[in-house]
N, C-alpha and C positions, 0 to 999 in steps of 0.2 A: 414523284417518289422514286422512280428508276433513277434519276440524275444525282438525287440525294443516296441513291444505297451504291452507284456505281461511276466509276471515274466518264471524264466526259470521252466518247467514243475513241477520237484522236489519241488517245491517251491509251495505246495498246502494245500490247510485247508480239501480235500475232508474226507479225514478219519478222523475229528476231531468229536469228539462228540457236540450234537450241542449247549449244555451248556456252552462247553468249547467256542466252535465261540461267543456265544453271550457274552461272557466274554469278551471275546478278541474285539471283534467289539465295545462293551464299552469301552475300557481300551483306546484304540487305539485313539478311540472319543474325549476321554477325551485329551489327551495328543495333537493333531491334534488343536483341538479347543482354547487347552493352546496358543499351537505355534503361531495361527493365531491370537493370543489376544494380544500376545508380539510383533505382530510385527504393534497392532495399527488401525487392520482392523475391517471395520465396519462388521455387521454379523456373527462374527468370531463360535457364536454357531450356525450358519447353514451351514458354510462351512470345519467346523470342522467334523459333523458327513458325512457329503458328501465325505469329501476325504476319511475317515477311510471305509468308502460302499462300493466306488469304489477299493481301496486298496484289499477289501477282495472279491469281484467280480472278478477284475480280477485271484485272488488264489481261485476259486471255490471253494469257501464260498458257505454253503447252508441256509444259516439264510435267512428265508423267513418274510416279513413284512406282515404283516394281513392291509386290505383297510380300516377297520376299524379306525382304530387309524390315519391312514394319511386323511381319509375324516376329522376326527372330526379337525386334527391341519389345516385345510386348515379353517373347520369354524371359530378356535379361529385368526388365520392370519387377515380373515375377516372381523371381528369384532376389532380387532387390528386397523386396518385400517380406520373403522368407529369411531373409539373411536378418532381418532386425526383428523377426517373431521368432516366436517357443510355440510350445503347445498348448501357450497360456492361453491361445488363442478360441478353443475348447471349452478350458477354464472360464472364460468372459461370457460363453455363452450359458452355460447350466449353470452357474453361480445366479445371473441377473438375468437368468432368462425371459421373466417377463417386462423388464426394462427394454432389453431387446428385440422380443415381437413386437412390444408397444411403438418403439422405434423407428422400427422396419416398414408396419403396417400401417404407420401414420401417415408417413411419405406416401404409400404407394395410393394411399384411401385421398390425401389431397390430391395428387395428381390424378388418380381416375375422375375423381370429381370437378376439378378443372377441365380436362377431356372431356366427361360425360355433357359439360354445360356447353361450351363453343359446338356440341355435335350439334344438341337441343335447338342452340341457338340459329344454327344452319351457317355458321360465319365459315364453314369448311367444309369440303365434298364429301361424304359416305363415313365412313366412321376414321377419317385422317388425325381427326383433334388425340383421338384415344392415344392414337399410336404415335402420335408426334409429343402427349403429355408425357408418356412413357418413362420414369425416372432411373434409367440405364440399358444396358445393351442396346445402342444408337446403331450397331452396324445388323443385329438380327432381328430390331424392331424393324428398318428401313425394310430390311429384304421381306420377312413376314408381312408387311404391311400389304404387300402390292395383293396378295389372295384374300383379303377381307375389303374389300370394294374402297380403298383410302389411293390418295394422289401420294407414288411412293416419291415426286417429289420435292414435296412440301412440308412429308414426315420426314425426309432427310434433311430439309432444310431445319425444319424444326427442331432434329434431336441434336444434331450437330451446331446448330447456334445456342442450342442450351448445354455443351459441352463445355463451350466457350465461354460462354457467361457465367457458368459454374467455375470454372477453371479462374478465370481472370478476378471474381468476387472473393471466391474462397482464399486466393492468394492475397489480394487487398486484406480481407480479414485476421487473415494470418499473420500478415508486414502491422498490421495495427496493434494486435494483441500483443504481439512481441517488443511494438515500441511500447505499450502503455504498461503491462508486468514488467520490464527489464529494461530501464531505459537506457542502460548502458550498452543492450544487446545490439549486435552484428551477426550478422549471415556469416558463417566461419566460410576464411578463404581456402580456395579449392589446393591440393598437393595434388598437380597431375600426374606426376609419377613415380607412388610410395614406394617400397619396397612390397615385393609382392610371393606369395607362393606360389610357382607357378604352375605343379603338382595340380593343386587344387581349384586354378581357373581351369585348368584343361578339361577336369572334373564337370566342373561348372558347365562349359562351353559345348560338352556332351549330351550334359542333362537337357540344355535349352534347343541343340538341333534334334536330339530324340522326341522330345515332348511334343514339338509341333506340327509334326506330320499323325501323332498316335491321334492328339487330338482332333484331328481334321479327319481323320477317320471314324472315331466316333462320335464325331458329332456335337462335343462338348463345347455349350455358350460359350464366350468367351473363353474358352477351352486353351490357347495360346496365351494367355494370361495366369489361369489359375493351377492349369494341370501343372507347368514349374513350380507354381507356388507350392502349393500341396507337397509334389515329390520332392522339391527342395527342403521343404521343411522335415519330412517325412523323415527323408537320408542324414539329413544333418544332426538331426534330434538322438538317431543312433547310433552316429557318430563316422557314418560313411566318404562323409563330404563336409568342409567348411565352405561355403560359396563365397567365391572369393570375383569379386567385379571392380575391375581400375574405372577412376573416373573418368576416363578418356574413354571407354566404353558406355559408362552410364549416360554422357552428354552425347554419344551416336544414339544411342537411345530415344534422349529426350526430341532430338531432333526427329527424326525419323514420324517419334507418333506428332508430334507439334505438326509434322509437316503433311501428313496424311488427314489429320482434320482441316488444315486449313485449303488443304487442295481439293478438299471436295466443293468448295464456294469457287463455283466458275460465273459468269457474267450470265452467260445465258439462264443460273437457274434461279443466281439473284432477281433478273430480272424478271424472271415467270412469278415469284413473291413478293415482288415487291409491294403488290395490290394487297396484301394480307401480314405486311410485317410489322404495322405497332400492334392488329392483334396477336400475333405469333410472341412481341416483345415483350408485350402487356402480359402475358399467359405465363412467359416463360420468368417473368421479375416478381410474380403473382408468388408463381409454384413455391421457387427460390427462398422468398418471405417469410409463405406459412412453412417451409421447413424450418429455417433460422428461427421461426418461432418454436417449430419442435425440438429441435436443439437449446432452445434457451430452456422451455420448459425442463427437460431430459438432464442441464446441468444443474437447475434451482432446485428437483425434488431427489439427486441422485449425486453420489460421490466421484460424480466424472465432471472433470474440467468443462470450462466452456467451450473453448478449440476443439477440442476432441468430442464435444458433442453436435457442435458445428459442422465439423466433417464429417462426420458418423451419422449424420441426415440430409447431405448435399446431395440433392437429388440428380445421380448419376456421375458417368464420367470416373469410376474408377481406377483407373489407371495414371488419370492426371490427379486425384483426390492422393492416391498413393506418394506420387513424386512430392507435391506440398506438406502432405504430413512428414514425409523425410527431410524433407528444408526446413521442418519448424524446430524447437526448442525441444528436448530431451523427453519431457514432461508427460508428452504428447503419445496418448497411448493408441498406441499404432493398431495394437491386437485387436482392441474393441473397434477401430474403424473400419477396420479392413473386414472383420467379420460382422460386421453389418450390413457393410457395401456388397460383399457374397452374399450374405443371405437373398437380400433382399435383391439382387441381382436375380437369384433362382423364384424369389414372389411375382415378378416382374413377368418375367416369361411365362408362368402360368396365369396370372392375372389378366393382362391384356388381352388374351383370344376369347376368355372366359364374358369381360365383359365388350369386347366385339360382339361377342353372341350377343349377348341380353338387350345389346343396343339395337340389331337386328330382327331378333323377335318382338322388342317395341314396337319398331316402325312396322312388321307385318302386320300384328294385330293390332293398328293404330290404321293402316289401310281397312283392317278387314272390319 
């Protein structure tokens, strides 16, 4: 199994210098990014530098990404995000509010239940499955995980290959629906450098270096994603700010977080999983499934499209769920996905430690 998840030994960047890797890790980027652009996929600049991360992770690559620059692309995502919502955002929730708890709490009830049975089953150490079924925040399930007795990892391996697989599914889904509604559609080509206000990037460029240190100070989950969003949306609604982001900034962006999930897959932690990765694969293709079911369901009995109810129940990975729904066709209503991937983002957090307990009071009074 290590031979099949990881290149043959020889096969390593370790002695590279590390000029030469980050050469390489670019070139590779680039070419990765081309491929996925040919073949019509939405996101293709963030799934591009993802594979080329993971590629050089598993050849023990030592190109280390400073948090620096991936905080700041999660504020421009952010703000990205705000820039094509309103307040309607609000609107979607108290309008179809219980469409959207329904939503929210189906996802989170598969995947606890998925967890709860690999616990049961003992195919994972201490309650790891919970927190690796986890359907979003992959970087504060990982760190929360290590104080409720779970291998943190195996839950990183797990939430972050299920980022991936969401990421790369949901964009296949996306490139299909848009050949099979519009068969004349294209991915509009990119204008890298429109004419711009630059007033209002500076604006912009303000909000995103303020936002993320407030955030880190208070603490806010994914706080570097949402606190831009929020205040972006906040200021712009009143008419203080038009957020204004060139596409040459938004593909530093996409690269950056592409390149932070795939550099967490180093060889050594592939190969500490290897012994538990068709069930980790199985688990995470299962989750994936019954959500596309929830979303099929959610577009048959409800006035939202199918895409947008497909995304609107991908279980995690918000910030790549983001970038795709902005690659896809007009249609696609951004407001109701992104406010369900929040919500359910804040169930998430409270959910998991809740049923960490209950799996742990199991097993005590199952001893006692």
């Amino acid at each position: 199994m290590v031979k099949f998840l990881c290149p043959p030994s020889r096969w390593t960047l370790k002695n590279w210098p590390v000029l030469w890797q980050w050469t390489g890790l670019i070139l590779v980027s680039v070419f990765f990014t081309l491929l996925w652009n040919s073949l019509h996929m939405p996101a293709a600049l963030l799934l591009g530098p993802m594979s080329a991360a993971i590629l050089f992770s598993v050849m023990n690559g030592h190109v280390h990404l400073s948090q620096k620059p991936f905080s700041f692309a999660q504020g421009v995502i952010g703000c990205m995000v705000a820039h094509n919502l309103s307040f309607k955002i609000l609107g979607e929730i108290i309008k179809d509010w219980p469409i959207f708890l329904g939503g929210v709490f189906s996802v989170i009830i598969i995947s606890n239940l998925i967890g709860w049975l690999l616990t049961r089953l003992k195919l994972f150490p201490g309650t790891t499955a919970l927190w690796g079924a986890a359907p979003g925040a992959a970087t504060v399930m990982t760190l929360m995980s290590e104080s409720y007795d779970a291998d943190i990892r195996l839950v990183a391996f797990m939430q972050y290959f299920r980022v991936i697989c969401v990421a790369v599914i949901a964009s296949f889904i996306s490139q299909i629906w848009m050949a099979s509604s519009n068969s004349g559609y294209q991915l509009p080509s990119i204008v890298w450098f429109p004419p711009m206000d630059w007033a209002n990037f500076a604006k912009t460029l303000a909000l995103i270096i303020v936002a993320i240190p407030i955030s880190r100070l208070l603490h806010i989950p994914n706080g570097r994603l949402l606190l831009p969003l929020f205040t972006g949306l906040i200021l712009q609604y009143l008419g203080y700010i038009h957020l204004t982001l060139p596409p040459l900034l938004l593909a530093f962006s996409y690269t950056m977080l592409g390149w932070n999930i795939g550099l967490r897959f180093s060889r050594a932690v592939v190969s500490y999983v290897a012994h538990s990765f068709f069930q980790v694969f199985a688990a995470i293709i299962v989750l994936i499934l019954l959500c596309g079911c929830m979303g099929a369901l959610l577009a048959h009995f409800t006035h939202i499209d199918p895409l947008t109810a497909y995304l609107a129940t991908s279980p995690g990975g918000s910030d790549s769920i983001a970038i795709i729904a902005a690659s896809s066709p007009d249609k696609i209503d951004m407001a109701f996905i992104m406010a369900m991937q929040t919500v359910r983002l804040i169930a998430v957090l409270l959910s998991v430690p809740f049923m960490t307990f209950l799996s742990h009071y199991h097993t005590q009074k199952s001893k006692a």
